[in-house]
C-alpha positions as CSV (number, residue, x, y, z in Angstrom):
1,X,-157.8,-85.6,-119.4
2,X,-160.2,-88.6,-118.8
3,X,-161.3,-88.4,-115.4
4,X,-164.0,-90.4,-113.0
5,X,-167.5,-88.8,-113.3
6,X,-167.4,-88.6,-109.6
7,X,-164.5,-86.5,-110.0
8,X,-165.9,-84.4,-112.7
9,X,-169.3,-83.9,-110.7
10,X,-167.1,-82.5,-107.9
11,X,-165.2,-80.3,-110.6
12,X,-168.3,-79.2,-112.0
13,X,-169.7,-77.6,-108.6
14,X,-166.1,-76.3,-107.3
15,X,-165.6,-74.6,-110.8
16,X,-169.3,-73.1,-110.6
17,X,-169.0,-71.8,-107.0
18,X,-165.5,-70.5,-107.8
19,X,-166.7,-68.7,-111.3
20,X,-170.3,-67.3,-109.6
21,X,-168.3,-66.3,-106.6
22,X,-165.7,-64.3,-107.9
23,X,-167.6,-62.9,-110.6
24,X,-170.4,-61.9,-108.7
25,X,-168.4,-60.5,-105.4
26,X,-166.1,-58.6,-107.8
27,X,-169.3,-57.1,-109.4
28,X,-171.1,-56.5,-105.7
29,X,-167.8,-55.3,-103.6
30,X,-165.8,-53.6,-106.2
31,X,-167.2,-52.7,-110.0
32,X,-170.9,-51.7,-108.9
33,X,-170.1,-51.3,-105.2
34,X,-172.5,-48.0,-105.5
35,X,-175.0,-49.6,-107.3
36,X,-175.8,-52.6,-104.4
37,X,-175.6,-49.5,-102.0
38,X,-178.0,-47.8,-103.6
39,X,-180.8,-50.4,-103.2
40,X,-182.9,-50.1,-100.0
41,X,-183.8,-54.1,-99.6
42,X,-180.0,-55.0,-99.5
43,X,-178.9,-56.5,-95.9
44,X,-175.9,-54.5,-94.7
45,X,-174.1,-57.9,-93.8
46,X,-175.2,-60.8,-96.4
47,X,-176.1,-64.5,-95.4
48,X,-173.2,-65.9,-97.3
49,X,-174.2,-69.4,-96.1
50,X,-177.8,-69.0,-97.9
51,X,-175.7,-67.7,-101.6
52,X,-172.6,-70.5,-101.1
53,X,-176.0,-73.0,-100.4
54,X,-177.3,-71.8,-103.7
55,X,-174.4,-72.1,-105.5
56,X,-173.9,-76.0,-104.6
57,X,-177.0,-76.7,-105.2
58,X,-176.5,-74.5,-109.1
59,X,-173.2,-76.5,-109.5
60,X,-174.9,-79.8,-108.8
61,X,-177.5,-80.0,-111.2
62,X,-174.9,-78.4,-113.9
63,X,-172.8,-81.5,-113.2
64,X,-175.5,-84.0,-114.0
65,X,-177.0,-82.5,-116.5
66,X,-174.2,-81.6,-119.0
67,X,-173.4,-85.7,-119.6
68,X,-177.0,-85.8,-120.9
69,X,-176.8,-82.7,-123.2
70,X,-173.4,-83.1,-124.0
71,X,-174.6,-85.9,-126.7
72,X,-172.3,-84.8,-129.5
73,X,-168.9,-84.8,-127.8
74,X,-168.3,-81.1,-128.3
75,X,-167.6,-80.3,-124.5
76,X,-166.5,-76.8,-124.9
77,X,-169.5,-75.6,-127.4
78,X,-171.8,-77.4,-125.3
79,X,-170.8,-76.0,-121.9
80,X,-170.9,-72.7,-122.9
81,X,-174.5,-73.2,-124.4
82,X,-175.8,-75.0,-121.8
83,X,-174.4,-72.6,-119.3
84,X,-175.6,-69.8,-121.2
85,X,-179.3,-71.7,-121.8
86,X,-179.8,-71.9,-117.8
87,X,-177.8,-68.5,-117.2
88,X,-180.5,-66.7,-119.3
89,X,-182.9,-68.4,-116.7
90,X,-181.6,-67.6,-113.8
91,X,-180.4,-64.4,-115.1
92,X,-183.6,-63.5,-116.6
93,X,-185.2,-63.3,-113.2
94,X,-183.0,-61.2,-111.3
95,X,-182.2,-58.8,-113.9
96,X,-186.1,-58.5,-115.1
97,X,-188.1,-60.3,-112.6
98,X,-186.7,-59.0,-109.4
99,X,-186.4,-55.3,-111.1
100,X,-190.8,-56.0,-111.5
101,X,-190.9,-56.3,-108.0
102,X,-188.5,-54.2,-105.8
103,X,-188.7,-50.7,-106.1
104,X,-184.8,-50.8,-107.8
105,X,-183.0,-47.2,-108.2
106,X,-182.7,-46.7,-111.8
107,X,-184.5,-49.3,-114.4
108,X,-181.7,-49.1,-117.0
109,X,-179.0,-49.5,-114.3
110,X,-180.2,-52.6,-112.6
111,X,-180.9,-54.6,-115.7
112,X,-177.5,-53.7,-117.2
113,X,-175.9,-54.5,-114.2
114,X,-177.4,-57.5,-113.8
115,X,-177.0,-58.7,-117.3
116,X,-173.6,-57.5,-117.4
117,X,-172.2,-59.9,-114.9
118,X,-174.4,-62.7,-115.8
119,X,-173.0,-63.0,-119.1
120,X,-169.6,-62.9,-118.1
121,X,-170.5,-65.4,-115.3
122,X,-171.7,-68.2,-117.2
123,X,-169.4,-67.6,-120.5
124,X,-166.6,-68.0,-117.5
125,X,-168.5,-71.5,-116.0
126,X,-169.8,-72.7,-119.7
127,X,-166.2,-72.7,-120.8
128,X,-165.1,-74.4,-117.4
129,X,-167.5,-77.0,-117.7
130,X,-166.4,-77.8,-121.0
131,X,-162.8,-78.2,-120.0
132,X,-163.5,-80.4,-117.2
133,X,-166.0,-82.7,-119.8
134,X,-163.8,-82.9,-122.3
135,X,-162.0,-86.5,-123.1
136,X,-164.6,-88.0,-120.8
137,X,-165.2,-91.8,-121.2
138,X,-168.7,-92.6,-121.7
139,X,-170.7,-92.6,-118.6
140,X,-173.6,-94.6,-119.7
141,X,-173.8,-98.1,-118.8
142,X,-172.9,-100.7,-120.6
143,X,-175.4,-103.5,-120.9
C-alpha cells in the first residue's frame, strides 16, 4: 500500500493512540486494576484529556521521525526498533524513575507492571508503524 505521507502521519498517531490506549486501559482497568488502586497518588477520576494530549503529541513525533530512521527500507524491523528505542525511554521513567520518587506499594510489583505493558505496547505500535510505512514512496524531495 503506497500512501500520501500526510496520510501516513495521520496513521501513525491514530495507530499510536489506539495501541497506547488499549494497552494501557486494559492494564489499568482490568489486568492490574488492584495494583493502580493500591497507589495513594492516583486521582480517583483521571484527566483523560491530559493522557489522550500526550498520546498525540507521542504519535506525532513517531510519525516524522520513522521516514528519517527508516533509511534501509525495512519498515517492519525498523518500527519495532524504533518503537522499542523510544519505548525504553519513556518506559524507563515510569517504571524506574517514577518508582524513585513516589512512595509505590511494592518495588518488584511496580516495575514489573510497568515494564510488562510497555513492552507489549510498543512491540503492538512498532509493528503498526511498520505496516503503515511499508511500500512508501520516497518522501524526500527531489531536486
Amino acid at each position: 500500500m503506497v500512501t500520501s505521507r500526510p496520510l501516513r502521519i495521520f496513521l501513525t498517531v491514530i495507530a499510536y493512540v489506539a495501541a497506547t490506549f488499549v494497552v494501557q486501559a486494559t492494564s489499568h482497568f482490568a489486568l492490574n486494576a488492584e495494583h493502580y488502586r493500591s497507589i495513594t497518588i492516583m486521582r480517583a477520576e483521571p484527566l483523560f484529556v491530559l493522557g489522550f494530549t500526550s498520546m498525540l503529541i507521542q504519535g506525532l513525533l513517531f510519525a516524522l521521525l520513522f521516514p528519517v530512521f527508516d533509511r534501509d527500507r525495512k519498515p517492519i524491523r525498523n518500527g519495532l526498533v524504533l518503537s522499542w528505542a523510544i519505548g525504553l525511554f519513556l518506559a524507563s521513567y515510569i517504571a524506574l524513575g517514577e518508582a524513585g520518587k513516589y512512595a509505590v506499594p511494592a518495588l518488584a510489583s511496580w516495575i514489573g507492571v510497568e515494564a510488562g505493558a510497555a513492552a507489549v505496547q510498543f512491540t503492538l505500535f512498532g509493528a503498526l508503524l511498520g505496516l503503515i510505512h511499508s511500500g512508501r514512496r520516497d518522501d524526500r524531495v527531489q531536486t
